[in-house]
N, C-alpha and C positions, 0 to 999 in steps of 0.2 A: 640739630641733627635730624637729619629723612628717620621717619618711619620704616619697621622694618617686618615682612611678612616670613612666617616659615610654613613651610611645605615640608612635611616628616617623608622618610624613606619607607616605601613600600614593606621593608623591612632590615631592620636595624641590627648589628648583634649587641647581644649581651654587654659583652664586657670584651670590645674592642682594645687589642693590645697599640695599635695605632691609628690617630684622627689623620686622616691624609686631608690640609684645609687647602683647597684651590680659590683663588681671588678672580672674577671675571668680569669683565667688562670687553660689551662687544664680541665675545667670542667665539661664537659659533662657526667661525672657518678653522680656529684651532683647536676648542675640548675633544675633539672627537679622538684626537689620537693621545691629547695627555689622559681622558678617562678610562681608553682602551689599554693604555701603560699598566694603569694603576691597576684594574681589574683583569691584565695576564699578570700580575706578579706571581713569582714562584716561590709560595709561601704556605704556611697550612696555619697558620695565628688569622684570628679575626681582626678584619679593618674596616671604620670606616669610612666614607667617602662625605665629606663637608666640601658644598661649592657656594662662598657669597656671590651674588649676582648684583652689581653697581649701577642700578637702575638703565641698562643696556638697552639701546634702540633697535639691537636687531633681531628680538626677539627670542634669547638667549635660554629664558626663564621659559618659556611651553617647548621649544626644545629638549631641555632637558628633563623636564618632567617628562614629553610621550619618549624620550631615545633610554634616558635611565633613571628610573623611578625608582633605583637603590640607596640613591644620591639625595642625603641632607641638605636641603636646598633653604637658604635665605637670601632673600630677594628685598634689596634698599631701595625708599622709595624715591630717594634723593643720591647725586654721586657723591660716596664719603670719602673715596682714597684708599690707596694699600693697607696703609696702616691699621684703619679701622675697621677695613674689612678684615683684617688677619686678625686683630682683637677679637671683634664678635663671634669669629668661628676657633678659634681657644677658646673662649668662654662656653661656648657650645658644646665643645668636642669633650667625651668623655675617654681619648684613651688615655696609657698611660706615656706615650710619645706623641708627639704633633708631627708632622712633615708638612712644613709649606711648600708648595709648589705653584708656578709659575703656570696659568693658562694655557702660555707657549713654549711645555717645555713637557716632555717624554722621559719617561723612565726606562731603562735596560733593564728587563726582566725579573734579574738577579737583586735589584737595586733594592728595596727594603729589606730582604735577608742578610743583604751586605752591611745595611746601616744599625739595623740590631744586631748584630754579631759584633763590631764593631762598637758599640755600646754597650756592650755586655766585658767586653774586654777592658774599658776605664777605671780605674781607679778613683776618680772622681767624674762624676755624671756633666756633660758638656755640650757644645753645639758640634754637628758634624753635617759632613756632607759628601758630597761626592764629583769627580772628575764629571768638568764639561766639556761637552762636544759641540762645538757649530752645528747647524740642522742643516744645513746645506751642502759644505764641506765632508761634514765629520770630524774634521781637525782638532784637535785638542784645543780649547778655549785659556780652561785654568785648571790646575787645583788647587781652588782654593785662593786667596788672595793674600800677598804682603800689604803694607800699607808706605806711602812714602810719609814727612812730617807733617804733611798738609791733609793727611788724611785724604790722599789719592789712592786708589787701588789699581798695585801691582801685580799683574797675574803670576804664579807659582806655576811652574815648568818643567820643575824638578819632581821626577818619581820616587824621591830619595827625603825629601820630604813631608810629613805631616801634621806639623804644626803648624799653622798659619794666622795670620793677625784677624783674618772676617772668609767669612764663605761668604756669595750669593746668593740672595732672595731669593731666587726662583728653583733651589732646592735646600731647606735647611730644616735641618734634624735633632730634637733637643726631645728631653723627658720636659711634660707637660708641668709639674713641678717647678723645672728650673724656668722655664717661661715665666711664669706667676711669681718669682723669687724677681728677676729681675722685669715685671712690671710690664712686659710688652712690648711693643713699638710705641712711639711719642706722637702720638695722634697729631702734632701740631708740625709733625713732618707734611702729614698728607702723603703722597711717595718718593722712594729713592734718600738710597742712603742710611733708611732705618735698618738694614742688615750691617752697615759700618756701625752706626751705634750699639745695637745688638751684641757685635759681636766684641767690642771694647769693653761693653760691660760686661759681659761673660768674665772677658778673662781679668776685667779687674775684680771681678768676687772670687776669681779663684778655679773659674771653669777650664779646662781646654776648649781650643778650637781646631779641629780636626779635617783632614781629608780622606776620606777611602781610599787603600792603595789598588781597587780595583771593583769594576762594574761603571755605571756613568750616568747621564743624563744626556739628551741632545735636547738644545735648547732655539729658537729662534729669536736669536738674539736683536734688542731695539723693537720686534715685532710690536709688542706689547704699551712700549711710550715712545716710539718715534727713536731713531736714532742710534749713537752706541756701535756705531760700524765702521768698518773700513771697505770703503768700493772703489774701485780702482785707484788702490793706492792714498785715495782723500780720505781722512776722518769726517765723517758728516753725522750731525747732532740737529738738535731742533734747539730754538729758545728757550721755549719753558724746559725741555727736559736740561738745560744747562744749569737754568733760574733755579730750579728747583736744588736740583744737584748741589750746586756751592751755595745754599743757604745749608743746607743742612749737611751737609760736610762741616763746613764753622761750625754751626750748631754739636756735630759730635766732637768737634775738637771741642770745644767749650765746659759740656759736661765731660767727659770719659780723661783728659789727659789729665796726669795725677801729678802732685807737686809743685812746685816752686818753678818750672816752666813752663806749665801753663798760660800764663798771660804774657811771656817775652815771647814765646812761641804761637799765640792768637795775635799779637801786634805785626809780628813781622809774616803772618799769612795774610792779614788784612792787607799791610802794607803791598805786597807780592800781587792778591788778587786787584787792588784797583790798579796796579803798575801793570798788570796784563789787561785790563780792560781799557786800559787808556792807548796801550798799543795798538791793541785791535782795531778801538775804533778809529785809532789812525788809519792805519793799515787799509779800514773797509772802506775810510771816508763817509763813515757811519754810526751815530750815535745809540742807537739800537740796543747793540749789544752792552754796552756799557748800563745802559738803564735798567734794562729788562735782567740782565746776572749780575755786573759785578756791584755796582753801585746800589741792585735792590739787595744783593746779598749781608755788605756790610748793613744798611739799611734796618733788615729786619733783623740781625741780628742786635741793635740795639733798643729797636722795639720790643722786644723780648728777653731785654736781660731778668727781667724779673724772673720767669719762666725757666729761664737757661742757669740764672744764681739755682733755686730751689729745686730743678734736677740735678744739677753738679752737687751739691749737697748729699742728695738721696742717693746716689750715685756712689760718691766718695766714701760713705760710710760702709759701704759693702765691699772696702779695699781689702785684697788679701795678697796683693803681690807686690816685690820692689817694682818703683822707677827703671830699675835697668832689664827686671823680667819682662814687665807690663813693655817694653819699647824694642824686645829682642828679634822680635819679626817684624820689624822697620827697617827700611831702605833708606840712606839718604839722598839720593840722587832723584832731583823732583819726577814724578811720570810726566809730568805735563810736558818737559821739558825734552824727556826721552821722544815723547809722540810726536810734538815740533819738528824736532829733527828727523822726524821718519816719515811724517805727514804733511806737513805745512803747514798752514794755517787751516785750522778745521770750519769747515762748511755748515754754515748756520741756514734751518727756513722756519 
């Protein structure tokens, strides 16, 4: 793992009630408005401002030292990935909440007084977050996500509900506490998808997973890893962000699903994923995608059983809910299948 340099903030507070940790790579055409978010919020608690910087080409790192030298900056001298960049700055952050946020994503004003207030109100201490909004649009994204049995994320639509099986990476809100209780993101994600784990395990120790019934986020969505859109009507995605995606989706079904269907229910997603990779690459006349997603997905899932046994393990032992609570905000109806139908075949580059 890269070396890692830190540059301390011009000035720090005491006893920061929340570490807002931002992950960046490349970013300098979007920190500008998610660090402007953060420091208009409307709040009178101390925060502060943690930014990893992923060894970024475009000069990210002396930008933000001369634009805002308030900002807890560590700088990798190697690219680590989401995951470990959100590790390093937990581990750094001294408040008593964390908020990760996404590079390419904007806060509503309101929006940390909404999430502590909202935290304040649990009864038991949990992951939350808040309504997304396209950054283009404005359109309402999600709140919040369902999950289908393949560990697809379903976006939630509904204002009437609060519960939801996983939030978004790119706004998610926990006491720093329960971060460290459930161990972090799984560094052998690298990115994507370590919010669906997160947020499984949350609720298998017993956490909620919540959404704000008001304030939001606007986000630019796909901005950040290519892809993740709908443009005229096409779903358009990249490879690796595909690759990535369904290794580590299997990977959270493997750990977080609890019981005795667990493995009928990882066989027949297995099954399902190379039955859709062998269409496609009918379909494209292209063998590509089969290599590069489905086939690397099963793949490194069995390269990793070791890995995937002794987190399912550590994992499982921190069960506090039924089979039928832990799967109550599941859909059965697969999304892949919903998007097909609505999309076509989605657009790989």
């Amino acid at each position: 793992m890269g070396g890692l340099q830190y540059f301390p903030a011009a000035s720090r507070p005491e006893r920061p009630v929340v570490s807002v940790c931002i992950a960046n790579y490349n970013g300098v055409g979007v920190l500008e408005d998610c660090l402007a978010s953060v420091l208009s919020q409307d709040i009178d608690v101390p925060i502060e401002i943690i930014v990893h910087d992923d060894a970024s080409s475009d000069g990210s790192v002396d930008w933000i030292q001369s634009r805002y030298p308030g900002v807890e900056l560590l700088a990798s001298e190697s690219n680590v990935g989401f995951c470990i960049a959100n590790n390093r700055m937990v581990a750094h952050a001294r408040g008593e909440f964390v908020l990760l946020l996404n590079n390419d994503a904007a806060l509503f004003r309101d929006a940390i007084s909404v999430l502590l207030a909202d935290a304040g109100g649990l009864s038991t201490a949990g992951v939350l977050s808040l309504p997304q909004f396209d950054w283009e649009t404005g359109d309402l994204v999600d709140r919040g996500c369902l999950l289908d049995p393949f560990y697809n994320p379903v976006p939630n639509l509904d204002p009437g509900r609060a519960d939801v099986a996983m939030v978004i990476g790119a706004c998610l809100f926990l006491p720093r506490a329960r971060w460290q209780v459930l161990g972090g993101f799984p560094e052998t994600f690298g990115s994507l998808a370590e919010d669906v784990f997160l947020c499984c395990a949350a609720r298998l120790h017993g956490m909620p997973v919540r959404v704000a019934s008001r304030s939001g986020y606007l986000h630019r969505q796909g901005a950040s890893f290519g892809g993740n859109r709908v443009d005229g009507g096409k779903l358009r995605s990249t490879y690796r962000r595909r690759a990535l995606s369904e290794r580590n989706k299997t990977a959270a079904l493997c750990i977080c699903t609890p019981g005795i269907v667990a493995l009928p229910l990882l066989l027949l997603h297995v099954a399902l994923l190379l039955g859709e990779g062998l269409v496609l690459a009918l379909l494209k006349r292209d063998l590509r995608a089969w290599r590069e997603i489905y086939a690397n997905a099963v793949l490194q899932t069995v390269r990793q059983r070791g890995f995937l046994r002794a987190e399912r393990q550590r994992v499982q032992r921190g069960r506090a809910i039924t089979l039928r609570d832990y799967f109550r905000p599941f859909v059965l109806l697969p999304r892949k299948l919903v998007m097909l139908v609505r999309h076509g075949v989605p657009s790989l580059r």
